[in-house]
MIKEKE-7710 format. One record per atom (N, C-alpha, C, CB): x, y, z. Coordinates in pm, whole numbers, plus 50000, padded with zeros to 5 digits. Glycine has a CB too. Layout:
% MIKEKE-7710
XYZ...
% end
This chain:
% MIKEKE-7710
857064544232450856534539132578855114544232599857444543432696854514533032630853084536632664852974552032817852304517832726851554561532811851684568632916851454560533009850994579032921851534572433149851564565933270849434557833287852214581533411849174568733229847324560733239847294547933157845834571833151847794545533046848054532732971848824525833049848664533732838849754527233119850494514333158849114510833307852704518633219849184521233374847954520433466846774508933438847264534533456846064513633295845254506733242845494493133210844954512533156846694487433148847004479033121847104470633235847824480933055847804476033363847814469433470846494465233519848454476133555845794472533504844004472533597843534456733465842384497433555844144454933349843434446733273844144437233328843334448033128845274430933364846364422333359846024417533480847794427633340846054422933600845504420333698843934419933761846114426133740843394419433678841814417533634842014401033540841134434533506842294401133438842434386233372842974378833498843594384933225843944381333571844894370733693844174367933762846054375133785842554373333782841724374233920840654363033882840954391233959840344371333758839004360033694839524351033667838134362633567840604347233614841204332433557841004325833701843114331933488841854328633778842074318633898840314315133967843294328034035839154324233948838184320334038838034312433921837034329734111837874315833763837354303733656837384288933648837894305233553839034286533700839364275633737838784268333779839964275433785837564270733895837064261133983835574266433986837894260434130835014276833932833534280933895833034282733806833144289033925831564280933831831044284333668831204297633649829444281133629830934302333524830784313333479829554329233560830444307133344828824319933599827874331133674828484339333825826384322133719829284324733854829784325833953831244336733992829884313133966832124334633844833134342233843833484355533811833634337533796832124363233798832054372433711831734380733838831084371033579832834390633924832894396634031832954410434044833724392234081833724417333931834234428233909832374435933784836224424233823832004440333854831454450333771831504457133610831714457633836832454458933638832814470333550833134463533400834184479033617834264445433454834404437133325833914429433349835444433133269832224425133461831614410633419830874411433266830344405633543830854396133219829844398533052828504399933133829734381432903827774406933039826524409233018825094396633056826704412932874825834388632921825574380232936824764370133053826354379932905824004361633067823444352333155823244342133089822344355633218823644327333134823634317033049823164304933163825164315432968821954296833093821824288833180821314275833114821064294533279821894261333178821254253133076820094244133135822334244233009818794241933052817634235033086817484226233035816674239633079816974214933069816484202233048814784208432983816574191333215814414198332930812464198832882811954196133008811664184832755810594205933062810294207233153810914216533274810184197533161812244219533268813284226033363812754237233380814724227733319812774244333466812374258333505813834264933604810714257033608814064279633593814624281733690814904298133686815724272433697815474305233804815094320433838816694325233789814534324434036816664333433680818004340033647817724356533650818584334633488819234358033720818854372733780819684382033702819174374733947819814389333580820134397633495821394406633511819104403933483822554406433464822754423233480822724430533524822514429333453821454436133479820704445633537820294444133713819474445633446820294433133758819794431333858818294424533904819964441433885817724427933756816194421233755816324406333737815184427033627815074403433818814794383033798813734382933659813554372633988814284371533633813184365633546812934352733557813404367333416811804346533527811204330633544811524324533398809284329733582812534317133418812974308633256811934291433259815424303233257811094288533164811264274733167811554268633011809924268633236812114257833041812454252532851811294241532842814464242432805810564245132760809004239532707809004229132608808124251032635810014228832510810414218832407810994222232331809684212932347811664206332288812684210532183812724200932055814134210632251812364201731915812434200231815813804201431740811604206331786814234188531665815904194331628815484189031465817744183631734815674188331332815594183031243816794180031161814794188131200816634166731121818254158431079817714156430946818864140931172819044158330834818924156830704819054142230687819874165130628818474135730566818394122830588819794115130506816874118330536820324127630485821394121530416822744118730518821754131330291822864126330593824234125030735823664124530855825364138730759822174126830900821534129430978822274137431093820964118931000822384150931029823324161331098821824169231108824934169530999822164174631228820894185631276821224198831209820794188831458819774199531139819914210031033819164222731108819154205030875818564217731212817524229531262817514225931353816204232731218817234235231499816744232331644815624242031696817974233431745814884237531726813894251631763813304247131920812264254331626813534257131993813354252432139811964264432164815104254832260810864257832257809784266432273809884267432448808244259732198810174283732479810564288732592810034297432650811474291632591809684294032839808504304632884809424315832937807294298433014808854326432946809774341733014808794343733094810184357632911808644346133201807714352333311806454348233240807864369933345805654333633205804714332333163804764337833008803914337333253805304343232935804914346032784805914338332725804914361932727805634328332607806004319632534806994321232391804874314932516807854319732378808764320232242809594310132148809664327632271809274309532049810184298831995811594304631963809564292331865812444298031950813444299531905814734293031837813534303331967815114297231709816264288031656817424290331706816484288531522817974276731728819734276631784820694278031652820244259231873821384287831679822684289331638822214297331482823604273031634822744295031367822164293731233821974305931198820964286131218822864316131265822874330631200821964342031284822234329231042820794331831361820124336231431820104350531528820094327331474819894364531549819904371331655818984365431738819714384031635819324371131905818704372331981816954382131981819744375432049816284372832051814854381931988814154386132136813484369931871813974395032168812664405432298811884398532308811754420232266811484395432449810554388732487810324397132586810734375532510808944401532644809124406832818810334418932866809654391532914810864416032939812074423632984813214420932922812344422133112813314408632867814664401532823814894399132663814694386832893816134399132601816644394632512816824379232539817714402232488816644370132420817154355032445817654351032330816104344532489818344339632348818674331732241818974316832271819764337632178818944305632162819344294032202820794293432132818304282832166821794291332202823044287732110823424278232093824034291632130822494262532176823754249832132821634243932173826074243332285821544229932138821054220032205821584207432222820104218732168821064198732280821914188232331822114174132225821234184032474821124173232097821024169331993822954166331866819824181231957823214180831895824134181331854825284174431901824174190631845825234163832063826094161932081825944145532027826444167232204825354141431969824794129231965825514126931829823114128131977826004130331750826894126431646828174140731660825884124931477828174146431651829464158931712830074158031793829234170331754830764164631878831974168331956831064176132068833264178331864830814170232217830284174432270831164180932388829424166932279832404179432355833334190532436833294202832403834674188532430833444203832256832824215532178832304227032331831194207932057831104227332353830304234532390829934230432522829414235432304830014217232606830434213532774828934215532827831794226232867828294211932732826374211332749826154198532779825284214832600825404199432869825294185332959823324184132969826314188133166823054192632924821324193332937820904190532797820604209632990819214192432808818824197032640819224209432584817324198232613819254220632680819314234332541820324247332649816894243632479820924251332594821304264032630820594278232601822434264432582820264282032698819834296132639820704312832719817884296032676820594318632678821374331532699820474345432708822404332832575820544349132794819534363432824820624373932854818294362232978820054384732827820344399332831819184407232866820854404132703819204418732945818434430732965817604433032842819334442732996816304435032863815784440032669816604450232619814024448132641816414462232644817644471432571818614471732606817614483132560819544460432577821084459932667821634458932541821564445932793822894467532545823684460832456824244441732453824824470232472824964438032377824864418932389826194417032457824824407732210827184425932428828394430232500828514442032509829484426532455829564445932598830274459332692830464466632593831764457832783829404481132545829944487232415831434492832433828954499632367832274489032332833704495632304834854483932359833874512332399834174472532394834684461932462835284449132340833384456732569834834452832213834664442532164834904446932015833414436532206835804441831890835244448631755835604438831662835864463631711835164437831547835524423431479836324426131445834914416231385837194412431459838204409831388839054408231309838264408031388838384408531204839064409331070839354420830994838424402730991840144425730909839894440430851839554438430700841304450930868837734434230728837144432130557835594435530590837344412530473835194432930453833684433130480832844423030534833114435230378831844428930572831034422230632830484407930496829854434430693830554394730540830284383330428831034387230290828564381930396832404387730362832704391430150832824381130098834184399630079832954367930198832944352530090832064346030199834804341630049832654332030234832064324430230831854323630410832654314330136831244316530483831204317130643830874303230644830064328030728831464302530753830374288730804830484292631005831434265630740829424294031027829174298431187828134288031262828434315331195828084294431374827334285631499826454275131462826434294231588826904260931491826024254231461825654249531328825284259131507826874248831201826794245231086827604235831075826914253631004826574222330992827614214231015828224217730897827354199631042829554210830893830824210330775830894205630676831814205530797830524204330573829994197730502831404199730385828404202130477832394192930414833964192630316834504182730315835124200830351836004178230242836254168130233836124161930116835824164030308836184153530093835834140029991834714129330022837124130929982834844124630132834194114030164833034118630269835174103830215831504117730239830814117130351830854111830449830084115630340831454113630550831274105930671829824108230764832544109530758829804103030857828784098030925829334105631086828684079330907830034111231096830904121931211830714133531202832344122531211829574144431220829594157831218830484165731259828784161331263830924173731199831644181731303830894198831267833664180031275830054197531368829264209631370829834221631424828134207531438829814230931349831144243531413830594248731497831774256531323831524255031600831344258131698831524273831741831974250031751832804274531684833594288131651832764294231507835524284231615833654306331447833054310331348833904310931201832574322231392834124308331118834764306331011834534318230935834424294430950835574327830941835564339630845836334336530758835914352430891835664335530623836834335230473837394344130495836424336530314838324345930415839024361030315839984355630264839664376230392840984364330209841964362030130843674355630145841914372830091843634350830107844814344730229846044350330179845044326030242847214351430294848064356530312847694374130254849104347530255846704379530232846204395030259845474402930372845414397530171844694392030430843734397230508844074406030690842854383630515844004409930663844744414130816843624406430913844844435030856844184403031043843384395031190843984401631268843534378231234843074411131368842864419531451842464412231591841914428531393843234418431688842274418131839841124423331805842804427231974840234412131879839144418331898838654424132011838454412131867839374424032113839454430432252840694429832297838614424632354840974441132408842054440932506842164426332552841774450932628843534421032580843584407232629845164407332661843024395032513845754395732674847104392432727846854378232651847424393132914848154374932612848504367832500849174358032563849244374832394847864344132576848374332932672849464324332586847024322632728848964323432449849144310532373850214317232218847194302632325850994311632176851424320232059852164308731948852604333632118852004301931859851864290531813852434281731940852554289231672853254270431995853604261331995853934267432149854444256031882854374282532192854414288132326852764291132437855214302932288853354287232535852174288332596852374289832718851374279132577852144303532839852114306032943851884290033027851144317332950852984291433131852714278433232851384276733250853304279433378850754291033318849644289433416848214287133297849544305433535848164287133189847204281633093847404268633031847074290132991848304260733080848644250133008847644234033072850444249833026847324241033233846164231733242844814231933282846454224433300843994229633230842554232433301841814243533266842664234033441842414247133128842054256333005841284252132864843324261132960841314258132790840384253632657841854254832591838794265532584842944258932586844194265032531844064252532474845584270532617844694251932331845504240232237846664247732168844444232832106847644243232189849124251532097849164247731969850764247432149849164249231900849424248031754850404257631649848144248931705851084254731558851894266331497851054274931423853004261731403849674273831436849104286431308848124290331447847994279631102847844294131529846794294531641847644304331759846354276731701846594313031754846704320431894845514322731982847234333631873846054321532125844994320832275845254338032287845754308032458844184341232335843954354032375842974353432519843274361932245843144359932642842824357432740842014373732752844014351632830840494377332803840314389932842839694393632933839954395632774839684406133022839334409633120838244404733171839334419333116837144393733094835754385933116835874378233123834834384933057837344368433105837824357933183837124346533049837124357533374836894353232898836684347132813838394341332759835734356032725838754330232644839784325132590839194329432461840164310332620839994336532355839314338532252840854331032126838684358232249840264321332046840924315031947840984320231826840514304331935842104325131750842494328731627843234317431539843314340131647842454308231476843394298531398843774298031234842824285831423844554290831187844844293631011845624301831031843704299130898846234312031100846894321631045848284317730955847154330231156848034328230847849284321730783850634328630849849244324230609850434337630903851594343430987851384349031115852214353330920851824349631244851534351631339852524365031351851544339831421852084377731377852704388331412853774385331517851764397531452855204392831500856044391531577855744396631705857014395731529854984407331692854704414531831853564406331958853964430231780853124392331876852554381331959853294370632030851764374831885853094376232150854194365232268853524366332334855684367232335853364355132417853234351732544853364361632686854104342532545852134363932705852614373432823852284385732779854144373032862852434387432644852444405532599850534410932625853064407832357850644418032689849404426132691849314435332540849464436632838848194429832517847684438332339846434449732381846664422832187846534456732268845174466932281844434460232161845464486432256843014462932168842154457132056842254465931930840614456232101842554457731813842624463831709844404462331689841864478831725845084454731787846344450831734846114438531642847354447831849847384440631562847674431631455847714417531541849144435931369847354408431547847194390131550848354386431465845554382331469848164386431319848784379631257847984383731071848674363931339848294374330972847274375230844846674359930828848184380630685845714363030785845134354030747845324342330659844504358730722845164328330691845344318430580844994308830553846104315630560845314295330571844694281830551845744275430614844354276730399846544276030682847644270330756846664256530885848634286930851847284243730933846674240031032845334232930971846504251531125844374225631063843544218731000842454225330941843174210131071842704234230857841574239930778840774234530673841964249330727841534223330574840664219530495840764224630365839584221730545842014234030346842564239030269841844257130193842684226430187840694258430264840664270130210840614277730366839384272230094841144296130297841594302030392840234309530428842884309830360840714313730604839564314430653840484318830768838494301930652839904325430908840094326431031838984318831075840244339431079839564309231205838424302331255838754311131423838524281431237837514317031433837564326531574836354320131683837124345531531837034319031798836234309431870836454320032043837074289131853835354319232066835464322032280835024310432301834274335432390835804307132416835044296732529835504305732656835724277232537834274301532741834294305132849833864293332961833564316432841833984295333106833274285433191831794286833166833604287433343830944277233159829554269933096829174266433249829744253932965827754269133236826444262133373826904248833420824584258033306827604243733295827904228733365829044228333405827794216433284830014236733459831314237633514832424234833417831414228633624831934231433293832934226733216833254240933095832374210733146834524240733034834824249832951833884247732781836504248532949833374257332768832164256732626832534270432567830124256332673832074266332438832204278432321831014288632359831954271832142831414302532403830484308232410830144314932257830664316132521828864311732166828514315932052828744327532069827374313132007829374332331946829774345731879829124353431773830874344331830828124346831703827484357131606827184366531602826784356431570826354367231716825564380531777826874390731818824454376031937827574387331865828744391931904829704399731826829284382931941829704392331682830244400931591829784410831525830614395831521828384405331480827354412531386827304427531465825634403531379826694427231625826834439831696828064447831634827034437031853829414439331672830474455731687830924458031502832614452131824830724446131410830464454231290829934463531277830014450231218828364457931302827154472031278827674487231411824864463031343828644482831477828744498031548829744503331452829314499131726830504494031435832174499531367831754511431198833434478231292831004499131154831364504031010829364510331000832154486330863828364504031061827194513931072826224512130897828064533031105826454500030877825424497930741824294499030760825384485930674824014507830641822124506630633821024499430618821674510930566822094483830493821374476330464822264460630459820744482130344822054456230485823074440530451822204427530456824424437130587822314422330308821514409330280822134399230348821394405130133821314387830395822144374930431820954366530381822704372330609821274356230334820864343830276821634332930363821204343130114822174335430431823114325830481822554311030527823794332530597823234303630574823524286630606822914279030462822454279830775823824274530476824364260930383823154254930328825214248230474822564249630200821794240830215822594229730096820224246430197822004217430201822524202830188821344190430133823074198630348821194191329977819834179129910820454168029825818554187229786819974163429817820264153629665819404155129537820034137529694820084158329470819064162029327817784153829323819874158229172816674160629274815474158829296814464166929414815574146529313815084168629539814714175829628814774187929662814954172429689813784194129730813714207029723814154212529833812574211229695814434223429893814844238029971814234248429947816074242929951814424257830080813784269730113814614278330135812994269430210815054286930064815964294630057815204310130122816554293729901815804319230189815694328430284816304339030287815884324430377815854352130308816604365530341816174374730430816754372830239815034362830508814394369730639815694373530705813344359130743816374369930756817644375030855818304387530807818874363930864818014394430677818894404030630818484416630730818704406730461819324427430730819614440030843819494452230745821354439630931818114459530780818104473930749817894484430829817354475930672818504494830882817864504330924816514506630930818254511530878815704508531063814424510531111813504495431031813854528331058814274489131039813464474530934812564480530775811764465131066813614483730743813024495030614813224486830490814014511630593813444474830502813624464230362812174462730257813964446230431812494471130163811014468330089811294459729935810144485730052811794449729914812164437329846812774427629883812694438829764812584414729791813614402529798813484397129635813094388829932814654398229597814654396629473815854386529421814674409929420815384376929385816154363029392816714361429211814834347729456817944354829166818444352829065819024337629099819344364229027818564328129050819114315329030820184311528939818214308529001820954302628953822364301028855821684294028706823804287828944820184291828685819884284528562819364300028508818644269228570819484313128553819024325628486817494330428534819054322928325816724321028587815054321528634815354335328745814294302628737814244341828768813984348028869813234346328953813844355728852812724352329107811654351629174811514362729293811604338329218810624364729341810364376529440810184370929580809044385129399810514376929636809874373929822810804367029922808434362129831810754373630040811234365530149812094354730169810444361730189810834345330113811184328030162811014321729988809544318530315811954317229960811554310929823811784295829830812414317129698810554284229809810944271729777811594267129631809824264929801812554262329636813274258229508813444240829488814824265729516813374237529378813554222729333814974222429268812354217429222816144211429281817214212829207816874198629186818644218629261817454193829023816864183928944818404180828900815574188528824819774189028918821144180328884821924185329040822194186828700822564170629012823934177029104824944188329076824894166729119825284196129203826344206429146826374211829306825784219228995827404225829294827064241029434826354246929331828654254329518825674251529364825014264129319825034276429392823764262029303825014288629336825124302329435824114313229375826844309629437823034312229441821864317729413822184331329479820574309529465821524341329362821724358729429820634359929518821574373329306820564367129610819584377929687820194391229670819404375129854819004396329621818994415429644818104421629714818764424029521818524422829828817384429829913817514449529903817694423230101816454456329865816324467629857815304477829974815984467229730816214483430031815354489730137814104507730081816854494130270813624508630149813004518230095813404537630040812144516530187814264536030063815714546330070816314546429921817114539330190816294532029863816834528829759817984522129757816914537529699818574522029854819814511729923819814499129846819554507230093820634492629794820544479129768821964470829796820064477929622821994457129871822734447429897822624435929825822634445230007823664427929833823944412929791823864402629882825204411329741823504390229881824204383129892823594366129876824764388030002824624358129888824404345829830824464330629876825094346729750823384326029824822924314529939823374301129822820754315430001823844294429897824774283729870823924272729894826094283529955824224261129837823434249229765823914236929715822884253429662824254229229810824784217929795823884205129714825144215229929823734200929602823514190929552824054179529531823304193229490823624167629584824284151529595823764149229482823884139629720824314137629425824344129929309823394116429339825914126629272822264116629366821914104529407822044088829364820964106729413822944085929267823764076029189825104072929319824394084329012825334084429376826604083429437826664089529595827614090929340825994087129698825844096829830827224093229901824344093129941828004086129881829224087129963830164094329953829754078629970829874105029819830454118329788830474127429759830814119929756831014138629804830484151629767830544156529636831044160529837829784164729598830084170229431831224183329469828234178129328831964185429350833124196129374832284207929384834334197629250833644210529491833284226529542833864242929482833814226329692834124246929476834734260529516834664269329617834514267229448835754277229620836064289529726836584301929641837334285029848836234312729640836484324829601836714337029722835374327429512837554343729671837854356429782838354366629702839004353529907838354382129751839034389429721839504400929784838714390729645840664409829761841304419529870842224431029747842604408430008841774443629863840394449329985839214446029929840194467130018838424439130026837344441930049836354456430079837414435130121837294460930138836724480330196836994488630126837324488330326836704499330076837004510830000838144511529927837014520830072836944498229776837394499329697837174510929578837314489529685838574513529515838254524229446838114522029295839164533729475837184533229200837994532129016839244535429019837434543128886839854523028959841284524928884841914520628991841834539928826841754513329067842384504929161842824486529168841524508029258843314480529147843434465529097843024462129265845284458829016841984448329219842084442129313841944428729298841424446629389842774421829399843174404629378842304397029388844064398029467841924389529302841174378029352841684366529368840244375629287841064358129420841594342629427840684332829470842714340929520840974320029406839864308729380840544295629400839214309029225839644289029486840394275129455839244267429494841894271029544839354253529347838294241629389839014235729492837864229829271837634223329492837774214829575837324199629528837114220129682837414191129489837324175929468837084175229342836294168029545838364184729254838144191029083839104189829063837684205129032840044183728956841134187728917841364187728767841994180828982840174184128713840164187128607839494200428544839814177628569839544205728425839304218728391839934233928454838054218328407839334247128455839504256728485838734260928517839914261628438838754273428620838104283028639837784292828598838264285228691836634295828572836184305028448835754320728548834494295928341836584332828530836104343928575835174352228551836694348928577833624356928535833504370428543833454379728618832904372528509833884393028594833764399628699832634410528684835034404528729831884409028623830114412728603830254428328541828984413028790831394433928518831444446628443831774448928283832374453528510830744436628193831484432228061832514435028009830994433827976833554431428114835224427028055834564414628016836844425128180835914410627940836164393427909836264386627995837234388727846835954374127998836394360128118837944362728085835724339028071838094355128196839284355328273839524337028280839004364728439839984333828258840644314828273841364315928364841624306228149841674303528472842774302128561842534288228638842874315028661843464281228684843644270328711844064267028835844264266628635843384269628970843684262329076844534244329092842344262829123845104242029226845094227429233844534219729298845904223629249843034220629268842074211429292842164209529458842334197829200843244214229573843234211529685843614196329646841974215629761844524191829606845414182029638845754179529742846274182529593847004191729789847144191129844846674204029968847934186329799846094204930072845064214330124846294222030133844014211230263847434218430206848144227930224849264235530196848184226830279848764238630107849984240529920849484252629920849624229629723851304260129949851354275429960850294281629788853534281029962850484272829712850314277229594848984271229533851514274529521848264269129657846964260429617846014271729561846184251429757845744281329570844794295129516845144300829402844804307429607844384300629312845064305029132844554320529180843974295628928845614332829111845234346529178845454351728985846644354929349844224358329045844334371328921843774385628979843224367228767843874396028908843824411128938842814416028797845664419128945841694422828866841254434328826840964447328855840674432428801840664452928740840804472228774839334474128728842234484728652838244477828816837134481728738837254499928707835674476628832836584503328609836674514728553835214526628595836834510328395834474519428668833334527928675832784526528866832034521028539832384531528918831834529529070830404523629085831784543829145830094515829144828984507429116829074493329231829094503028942827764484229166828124474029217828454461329166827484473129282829424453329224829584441429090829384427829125831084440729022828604418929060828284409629060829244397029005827294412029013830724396929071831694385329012831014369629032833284386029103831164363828948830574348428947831914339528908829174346028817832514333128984833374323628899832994306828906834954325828952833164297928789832774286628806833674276128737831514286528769833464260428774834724253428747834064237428727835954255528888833374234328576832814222928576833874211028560831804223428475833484197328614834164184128598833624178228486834024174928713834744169828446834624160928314832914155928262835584145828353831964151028406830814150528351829764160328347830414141828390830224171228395829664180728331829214187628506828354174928199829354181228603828784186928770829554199228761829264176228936828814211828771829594219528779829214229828991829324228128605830634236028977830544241529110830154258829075832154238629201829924272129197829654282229113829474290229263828324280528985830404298529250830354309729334830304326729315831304307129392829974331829380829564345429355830134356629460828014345329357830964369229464831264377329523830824391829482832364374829532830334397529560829734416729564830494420929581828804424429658831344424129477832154441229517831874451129474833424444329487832104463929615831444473429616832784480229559830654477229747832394491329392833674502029382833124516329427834324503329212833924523029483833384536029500834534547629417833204538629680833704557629364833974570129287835634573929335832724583329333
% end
């Protein structure tokens, strides 16, 4: 039995969610946020071009917002918005800024900002999604504020930070078989890992509205809630709904009604539900939105924070979001976004899948065949620190644009303190491939490894992920690559960093 201050506590949360829910119901978000102690941080307001208006902080301080313009850029192949950049005044000083796309929030004046949605996106997407009724959303914080309530919040998953693949705020989806002409630009955040291994964690204190197919009366209307058998609603003291979907198993100790502490077990991770067949947690908040309606409040920033408090890295590469060409055309591949202590990054050191190298930042690249490609970044800080990671590269077949070239997915578990002389699982599965194998290395000159996924036939085939196990023998870092060419030769090619330690 919990003590008497825990049950106390629990009560002060339970009856705190009962308070904010009921004003949520019928207010916006600025409006419902009463209690001190658990309003978000947060300030969210949405502007039209030209719009101006006075948002009063947190903190208590005003600031003068106006939205100055907005630029969105569509690929010419789905004409899905690949970029948004909104130019925004703060008390008279001017900032651009990109929506969604991995993006942190950047200091301006007194304030932190960010853009998380524009209104572009609703024009081929799902504009319930996010309940944006203007051109742009933007989001302020105090300049030195934390982005959430420190100790309020911790990610979710129990892995590393990017150990596979993501797809987050504002990316469109780019899966399937058939190009369609229907974005579905994510909203939530798509954490790979390993399926049926990965543990899914609260990420905050909450009460457990939704639990597959069960669902508290009083959330059943006029909520973001959807019941599903692989999906759980989580309700928290900020009067946020936070979504856990795919799970391949939902913890018994998840019911309806049960008050959780953060860092309880959810469930494990999987591909269960409309995933698309590879496993992943798709983790989503919505909260009440400026426009009275229920919207995804973006989470990146959100996670990246209570990682970097939890686990405290020195250095972490990102190359991240998707890029989408047709052979012949070029891309700009990136590792400006990567995270070092005191901004102490003194390289960028790029490895392409044809063996070429290159240095710097921002690299323009030409791809001349169809395929994925998974280009390395090594960013090295001045310490001597060095990270991975890998930027992904979609090539069309320009003979054929109504289809995608095959994919792959790779994962492996633990991700965290891994040791020598420890086996650890991997697992792989294509996607619009069913011919050939998957070819392993695991970058510590062992032998390849062969193995044979099922092509995602069927997405949701317990036995769709071909699994093999290795033991590395030395502590270091490893550069696994696995790849899986089709009959004419398009091949797919993914890459995972595992870290072994002594």
């Amino acid at each position: 039995m919990p003590t008497s201050s825990l049950r106390h506590k629990y009560c002060l949360i339970l009856f705190t969610v009962i308070c904010v829910h009921t004003l949520a119901a019928n207010l916006p978000a600025a409006e419902s946020e009463t209690d001190p102690e658990f309003a978000p941080i947060v300030r969210v307001v949405d502007l039209n071009v030209d719009e101006s208006t006075t948002v009063t902080l947190s903190n208590g301080e005003q600031v003068q917002v106006k939205l100055l313009d907005l630029k969105e850029t569509r690929d010419p192949i789905r004409q899905a918005v690949r970029s948004a950049i909104v130019a925004v005044e703060v008390d008279g000083e001017r900032i651009k800024l990109e929506s969604g796309m991995y993006n942190l929030p950047q200091t301006i004046g007194k304030v932190q900002i960010d853009c998380s949605i524009t209104g572009g996106y609703n024009s081929n997407g799902t504009p319930a999604f996010w309940g944006l009724d203007k051109d742009a959303r933007l989001r302020l914080w105090p300049k030195d504020s934390p982005l959430i309530k420190p100790g309020s919040f911790i990610y979710p998953v129990d892995q590393r930070w990017f150990a596979t693949r993501t797809w987050y705020d504002n990316e469109p989806v780019d899966g399937g078989t058939k190009i369609l002409p229907k974005i579905y630009y994510h909203s939530g955040l798509d954490i790979g890992g390993a399926e049926k291994l990965t543990r899914v964690i609260a990420a905050t204190d909450a009460i457990v509205v939704s639990s597959g197919n069960e669902v508290l009366d009083a959330h059943k209307k006029d909520t973001p809630v959807a019941p599903r058998y692989d999906v759980v609603y989580l309700l928290d003291s900020r009067g946020w709904y936070y979504r856990y979907s795919h799970l391949h198993e939902i913890n018994d100790r998840i019911k309806p009604g049960r008050i959780i502490k953060q860092g309880d077990e959810i469930g494990i991770l999987g591909k269960k539900g409309a995933s698309g067949g590879w496993s992943h947690l798709h983790f989503e908040i919505k909260s009440r939105q400026p426009s009275g309606k229920w919207g995804t409040q973006a989470g990146y920033g959100f996670l990246w924070e209570a990682y970097k408090n939890q686990y405290q890295p020195k250095l972490v590469a990102n190359s991240r979001r998707k890029h989408f060409i047709k052979a012949g055309d070029s891309t700009t591949l990136k590792g400006t976004q990567s995270y070092s202590v005191n901004d102490s990054i003194q390289s960028y050191e790029w490895t392409f899948t044809d063996g070429t190298t290159a240095t710097g930042a921002e690299i323009k690249r030409t791809y001349d065949k169809p395929g994925v490609y998974s280009e390395i970044l090594k960013v090295t800080d001045k310490a001597g620190n060095v990270d991975y990671d890998f930027a992904e590269v979609h090539v069309l077949d320009p003979q054929n644009m109504e289809e995608y070239v095959p994919r792959i997915h790779a994962s492996y578990w633990p991700s965290l303190n891994n040791k020598v002389g420890e086996p650890i699982t991997f697992k792989v599965r294509s996607f619009g491939n069913t011919t050939g194998e998957e070819l392993w290395d695991f970058g510590d000159g062992s032998p390849t490894v062969s193995v044979k996924s099922d092509g995602n036939v069927k997405p949701l085939n317990e036995a769709g992920y071909a699994i093999t196990k290795h033991t590395y023998q030395n502590p270091g870092d490893y550069l696994v690559k696995v790849e899986r060419s089709r009959e004419d030769g398009v091949k797919a090619v993914t890459h995972l960093h595992v870290r072994v330690e002594p």
